[in-house]
C-alpha positions in Angstrom: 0.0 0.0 0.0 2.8 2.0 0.7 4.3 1.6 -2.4 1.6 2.3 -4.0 1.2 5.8 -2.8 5.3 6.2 -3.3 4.6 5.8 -7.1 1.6 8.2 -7.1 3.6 10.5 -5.5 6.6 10.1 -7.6 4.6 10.2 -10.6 2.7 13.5 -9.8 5.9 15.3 -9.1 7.2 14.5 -12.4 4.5 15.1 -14.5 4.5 18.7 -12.4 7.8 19.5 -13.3 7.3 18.4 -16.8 4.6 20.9 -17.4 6.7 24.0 -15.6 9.7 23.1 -17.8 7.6 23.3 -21.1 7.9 26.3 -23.4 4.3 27.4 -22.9 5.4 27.3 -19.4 7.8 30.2 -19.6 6.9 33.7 -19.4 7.6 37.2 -17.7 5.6 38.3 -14.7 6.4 42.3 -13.4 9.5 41.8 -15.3 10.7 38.4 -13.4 11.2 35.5 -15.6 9.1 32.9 -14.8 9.9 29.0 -16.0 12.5 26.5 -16.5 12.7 24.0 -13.7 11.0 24.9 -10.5 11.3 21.7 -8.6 14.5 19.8 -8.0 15.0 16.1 -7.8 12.6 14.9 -4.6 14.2 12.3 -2.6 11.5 10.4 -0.7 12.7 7.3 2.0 10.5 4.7 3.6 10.6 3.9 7.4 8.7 1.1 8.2 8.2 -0.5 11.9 6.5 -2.7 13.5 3.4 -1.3 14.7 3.3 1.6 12.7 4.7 2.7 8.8 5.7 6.3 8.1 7.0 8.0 4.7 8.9 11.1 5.4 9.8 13.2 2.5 13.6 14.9 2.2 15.1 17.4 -0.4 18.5 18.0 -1.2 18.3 21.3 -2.7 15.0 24.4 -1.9 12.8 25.3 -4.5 15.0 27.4 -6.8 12.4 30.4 -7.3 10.0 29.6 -4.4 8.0 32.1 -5.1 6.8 30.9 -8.5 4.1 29.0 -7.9 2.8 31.1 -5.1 2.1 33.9 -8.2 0.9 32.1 -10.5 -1.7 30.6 -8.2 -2.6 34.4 -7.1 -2.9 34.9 -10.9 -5.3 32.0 -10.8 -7.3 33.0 -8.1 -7.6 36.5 -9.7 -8.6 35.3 -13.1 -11.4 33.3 -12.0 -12.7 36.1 -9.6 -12.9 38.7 -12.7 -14.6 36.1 -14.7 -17.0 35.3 -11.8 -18.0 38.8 -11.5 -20.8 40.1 -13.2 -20.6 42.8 -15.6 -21.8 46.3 -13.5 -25.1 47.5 -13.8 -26.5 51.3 -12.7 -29.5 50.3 -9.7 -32.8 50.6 -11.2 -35.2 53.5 -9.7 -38.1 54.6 -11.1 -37.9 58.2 -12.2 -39.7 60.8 -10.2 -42.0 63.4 -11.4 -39.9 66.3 -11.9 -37.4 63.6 -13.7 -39.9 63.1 -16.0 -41.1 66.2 -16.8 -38.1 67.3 -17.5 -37.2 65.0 -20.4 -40.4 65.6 -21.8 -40.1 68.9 -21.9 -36.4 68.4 -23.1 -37.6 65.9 -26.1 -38.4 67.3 -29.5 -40.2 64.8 -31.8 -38.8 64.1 -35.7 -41.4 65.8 -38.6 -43.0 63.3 -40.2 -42.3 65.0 -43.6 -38.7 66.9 -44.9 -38.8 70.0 -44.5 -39.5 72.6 -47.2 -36.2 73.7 -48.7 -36.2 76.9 -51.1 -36.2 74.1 -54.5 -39.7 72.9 -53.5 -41.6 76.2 -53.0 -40.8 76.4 -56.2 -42.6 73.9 -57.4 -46.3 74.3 -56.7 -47.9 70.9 -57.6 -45.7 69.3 -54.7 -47.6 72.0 -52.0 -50.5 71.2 -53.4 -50.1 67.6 -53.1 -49.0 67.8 -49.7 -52.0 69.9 -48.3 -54.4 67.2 -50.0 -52.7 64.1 -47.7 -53.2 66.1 -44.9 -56.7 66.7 -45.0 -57.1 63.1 -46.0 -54.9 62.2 -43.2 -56.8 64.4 -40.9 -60.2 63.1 -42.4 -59.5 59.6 -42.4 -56.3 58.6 -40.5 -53.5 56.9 -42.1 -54.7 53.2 -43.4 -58.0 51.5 -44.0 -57.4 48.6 -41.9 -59.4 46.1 -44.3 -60.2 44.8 -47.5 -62.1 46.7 -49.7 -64.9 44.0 -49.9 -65.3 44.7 -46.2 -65.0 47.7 -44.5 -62.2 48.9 -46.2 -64.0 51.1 -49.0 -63.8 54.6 -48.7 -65.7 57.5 -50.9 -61.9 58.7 -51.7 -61.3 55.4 -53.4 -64.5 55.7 -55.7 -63.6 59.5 -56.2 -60.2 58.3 -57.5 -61.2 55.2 -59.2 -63.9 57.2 -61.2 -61.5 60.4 -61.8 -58.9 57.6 -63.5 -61.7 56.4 -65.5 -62.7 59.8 -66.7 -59.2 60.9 -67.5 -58.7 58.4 -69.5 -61.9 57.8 -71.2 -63.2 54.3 -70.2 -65.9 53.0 -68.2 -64.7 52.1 -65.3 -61.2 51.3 -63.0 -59.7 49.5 -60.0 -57.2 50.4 -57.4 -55.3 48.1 -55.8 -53.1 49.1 -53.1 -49.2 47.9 -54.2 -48.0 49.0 -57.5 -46.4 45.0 -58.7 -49.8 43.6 -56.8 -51.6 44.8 -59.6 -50.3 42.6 -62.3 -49.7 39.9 -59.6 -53.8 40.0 -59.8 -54.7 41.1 -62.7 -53.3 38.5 -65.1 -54.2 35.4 -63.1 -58.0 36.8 -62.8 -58.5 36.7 -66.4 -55.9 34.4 -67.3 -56.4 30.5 -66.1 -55.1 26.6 -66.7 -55.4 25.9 -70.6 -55.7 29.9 -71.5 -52.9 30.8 -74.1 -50.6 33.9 -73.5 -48.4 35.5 -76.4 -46.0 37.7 -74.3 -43.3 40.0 -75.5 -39.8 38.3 -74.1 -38.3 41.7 -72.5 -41.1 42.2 -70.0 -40.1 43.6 -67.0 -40.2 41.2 -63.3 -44.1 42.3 -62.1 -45.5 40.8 -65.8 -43.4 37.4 -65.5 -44.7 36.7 -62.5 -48.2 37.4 -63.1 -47.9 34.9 -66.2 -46.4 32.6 -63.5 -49.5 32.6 -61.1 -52.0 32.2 -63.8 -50.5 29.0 -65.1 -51.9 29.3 -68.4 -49.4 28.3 -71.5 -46.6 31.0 -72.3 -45.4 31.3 -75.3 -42.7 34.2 -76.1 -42.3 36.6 -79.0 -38.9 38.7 -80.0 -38.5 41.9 -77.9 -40.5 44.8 -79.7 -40.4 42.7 -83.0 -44.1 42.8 -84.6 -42.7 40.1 -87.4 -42.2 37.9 -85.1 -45.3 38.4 -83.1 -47.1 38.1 -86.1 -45.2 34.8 -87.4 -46.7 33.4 -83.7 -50.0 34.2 -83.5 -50.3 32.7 -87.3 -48.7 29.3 -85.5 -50.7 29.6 -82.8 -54.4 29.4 -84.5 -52.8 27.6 -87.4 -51.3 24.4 -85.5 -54.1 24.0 -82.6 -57.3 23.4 -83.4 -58.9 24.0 -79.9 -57.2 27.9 -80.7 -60.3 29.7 -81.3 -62.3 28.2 -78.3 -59.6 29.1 -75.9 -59.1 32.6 -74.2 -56.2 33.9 -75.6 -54.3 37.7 -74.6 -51.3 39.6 -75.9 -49.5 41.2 -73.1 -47.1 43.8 -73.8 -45.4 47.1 -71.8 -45.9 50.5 -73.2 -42.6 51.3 -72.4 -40.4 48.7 -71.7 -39.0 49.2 -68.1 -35.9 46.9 -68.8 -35.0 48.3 -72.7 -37.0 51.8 -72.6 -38.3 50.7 -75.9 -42.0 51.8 -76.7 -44.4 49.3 -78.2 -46.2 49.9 -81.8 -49.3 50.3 -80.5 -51.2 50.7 -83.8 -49.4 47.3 -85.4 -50.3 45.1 -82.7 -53.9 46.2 -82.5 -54.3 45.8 -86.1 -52.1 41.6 -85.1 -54.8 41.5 -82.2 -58.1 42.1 -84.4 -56.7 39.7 -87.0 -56.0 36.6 -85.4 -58.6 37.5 -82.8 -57.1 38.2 -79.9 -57.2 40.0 -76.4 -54.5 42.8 -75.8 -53.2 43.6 -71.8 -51.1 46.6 -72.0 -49.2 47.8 -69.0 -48.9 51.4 -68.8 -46.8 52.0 -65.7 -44.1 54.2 -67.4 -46.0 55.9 -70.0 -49.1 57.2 -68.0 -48.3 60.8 -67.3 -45.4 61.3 -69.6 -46.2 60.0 -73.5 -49.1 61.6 -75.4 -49.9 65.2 -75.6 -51.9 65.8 -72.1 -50.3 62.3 -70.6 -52.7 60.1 -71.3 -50.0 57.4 -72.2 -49.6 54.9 -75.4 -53.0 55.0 -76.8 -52.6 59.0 -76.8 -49.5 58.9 -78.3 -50.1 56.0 -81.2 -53.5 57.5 -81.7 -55.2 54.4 -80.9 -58.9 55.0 -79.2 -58.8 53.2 -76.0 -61.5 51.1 -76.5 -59.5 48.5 -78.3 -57.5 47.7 -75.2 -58.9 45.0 -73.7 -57.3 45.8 -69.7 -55.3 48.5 -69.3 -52.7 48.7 -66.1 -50.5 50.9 -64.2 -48.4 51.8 -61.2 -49.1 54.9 -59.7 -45.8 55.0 -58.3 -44.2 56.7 -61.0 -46.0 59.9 -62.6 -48.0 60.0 -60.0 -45.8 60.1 -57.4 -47.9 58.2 -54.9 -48.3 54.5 -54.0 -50.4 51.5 -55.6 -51.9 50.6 -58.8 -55.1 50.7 -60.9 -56.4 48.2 -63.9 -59.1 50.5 -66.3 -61.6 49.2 -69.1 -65.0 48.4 -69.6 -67.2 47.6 -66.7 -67.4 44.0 -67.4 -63.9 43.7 -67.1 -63.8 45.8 -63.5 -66.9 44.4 -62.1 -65.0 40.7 -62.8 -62.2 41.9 -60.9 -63.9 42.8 -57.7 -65.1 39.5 -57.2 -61.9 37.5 -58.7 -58.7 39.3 -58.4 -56.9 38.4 -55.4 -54.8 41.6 -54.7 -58.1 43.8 -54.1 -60.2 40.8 -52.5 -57.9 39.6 -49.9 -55.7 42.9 -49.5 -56.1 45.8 -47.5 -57.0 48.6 -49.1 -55.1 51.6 -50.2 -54.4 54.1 -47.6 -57.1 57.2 -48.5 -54.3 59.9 -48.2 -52.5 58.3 -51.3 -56.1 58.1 -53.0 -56.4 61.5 -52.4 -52.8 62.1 -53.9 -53.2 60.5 -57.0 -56.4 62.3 -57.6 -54.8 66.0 -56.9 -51.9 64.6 -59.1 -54.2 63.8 -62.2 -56.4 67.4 -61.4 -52.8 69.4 -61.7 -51.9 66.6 -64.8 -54.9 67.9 -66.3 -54.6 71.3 -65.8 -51.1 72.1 -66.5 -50.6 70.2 -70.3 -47.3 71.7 -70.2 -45.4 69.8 -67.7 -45.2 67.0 -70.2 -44.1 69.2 -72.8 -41.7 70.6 -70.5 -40.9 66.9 -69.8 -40.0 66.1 -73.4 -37.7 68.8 -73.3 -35.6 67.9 -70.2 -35.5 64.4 -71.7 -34.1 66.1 -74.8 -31.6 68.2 -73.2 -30.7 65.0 -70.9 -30.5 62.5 -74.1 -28.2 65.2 -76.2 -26.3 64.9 -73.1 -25.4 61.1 -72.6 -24.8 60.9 -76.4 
């Protein structure tokens, strides 16, 4: 037994004095060098008796740096009292009245809106606009908090929906409250399973995933190239018989978000009467700037509106406020209400941007020379670049 607890001894000893006499185990401490061997050879000797056994322990030489081991166990101790510690936090009191009241009256709330810089008072229709969403906002708070099937219908929506309708001559329109929700709903409303869609190729993100939702059959024509378009619609009734008993649209941009291209209007009405098909056109970048008072493509190819089939747009661009609108006939709008899933299962659009789109189409109206004004900047701006 004695032995046994000799070697264990023995053994512990060396691998202490292993350890210290590693590299790791050298350093400098307050500028002492600390390392190298700290313990020297440990001489231990048995005395064994009869009635009892003893093992006394016997050095030859004193710990050379006796001190050593006593500092790095104080470096121990200190190093797991800083990590014990928790990190210092100020005693919670509640504040007192005068506290209070003195940050309130110290705290100065953000505006809502920029302020007015000297560029915008000169430019009127941006006042105007602003004093029409705050009476809206003062009328009718800041969102509709609902559907419009529900209780999220407000007379401002009707006012705007039936000023876009007069502006730009048809029967009827929609709003929708996002911009991309519009074609999002729009196309898969009309457009269903079996349904064929001739599409131009460069159509910008919103489009291609309406075509996506509606999962009727896609079929792609050359970017702003009527031959082509032409050379399809001829394959299309010509190879399927079942052509004229299916729905079939043309959907095209009126100027092309991803090529700035503008679409012949006039050549593909005269494709879509021929082969007998409906037209979609998407006017988000033409409505307020082609055409001589802004009313978009049709204005500007001299095509009556009529012959569009569903006309869309973003009001986030001429406009300058937020959401969408789909126009045509009633039958077309009156499907929509029931059918398109953007304006049936969405919350309306907020009545202060209703109210901005209408002021917007009132000065668009009134001042016919902001897009000749417009066609000039572009000028000056396209001389310019090239």
């Amino acid at each position: 037994m004695e032995l046994a607890a000799l070697n264990l001894v023995n053994a512990t000893l060396n691998w202490i004095t292993f350890a210290l006499d590693a590299p790791s185990a050298r350093a400098v401490v307050f500028g002492v060098h600390i390392g190298g061997t700290l313990l020297t050879p440990v001489y231990i000797m048995l005395d064994f008796s009869m009635s009892n056994s003893s093992v006394s322990i016997r050095t030859d030489e004193c710990l050379t740096q006796e001190w050593h081991l006593f500092v790095e166990v104080l470096l121990l101790v200190v190093i797991f009292f800083l990590i014990s510690q928790k990190s210092y936090k100020p005693p919670k009191r509640p504040l007192t009245k005068k506290e209070i009241d003195e940050l309130c009256d110290e705290w100065v709330p953000e505006s809502l809106i920029p302020p007015i810089t000297q560029e915008m008072l000169s430019e009127p229709p941006v006042l105007e606009r602003r004093e029409s969403c705050t009476s809206a906002l003062e009328k009718y708070g800041v969102g509709s908090c609902g559907p419009r099937g529900f209780y999220g219908t407000i007379d401002v929506h009707l006012d705007c929906e039936a000023r876009i309708a007069n502006f730009l001559g048809t029967h009827d329109s929609i709003l929708y409250s996002y911009g991309l929700s519009t074609l999002f709903s729009a196309i898969p409303c009309f457009c269903k399973k079996g349904d064929i869609i001739v599409v131009d190729e460069g159509v910008h993100w919103g489009i291609q995933n309406g075509l996506y939702l509606s999962r009727s059959t896609i079929v792609y024509f050359k970017h702003n190239d009527m031959d082509s378009l032409e050379k399809t619609l001829e394959k299309i009734t010509a190879q399927n018989k079942r052509a004229k008993k299916l729905r079939r649209y043309i959907v095209v941009e009126s100027v092309y978000q991803n090529s700035g291209q503008i679409a012949p209007l006039d050549k593909i009405i005269k494709l879509k009467e021929k082969y007998r098909f409906r037209v979609l056109l998407d006017e988000t970048n033409s409505f307020g700037v082609l055409g001589r008072t802004g009313r978009g493509l049709t204005e500007y190819c001299g095509v009556p509106i009529e012959k569009i089939d569903i006309v869309t747009a973003a009001m986030g661009h001429a406009l300058a406020t937020g959401g969408g609108f789909c126009t045509g006939s009633a039958r077309v709008i009156d499907h929509q209400r029931l059918s398109s899933s953007g304006y049936v299962f969405s919350a309306s659009l907020p009545p202060y941007l209703a109210s901005a789109a209408i002021t917007a189409i009132d000065i668009l109206e009134q001042n016919p020379d902001l897009t000749s004004k417009l066609k000039e900047n572009i000028a000056i701006l396209w001389k310019g670049w090239f």
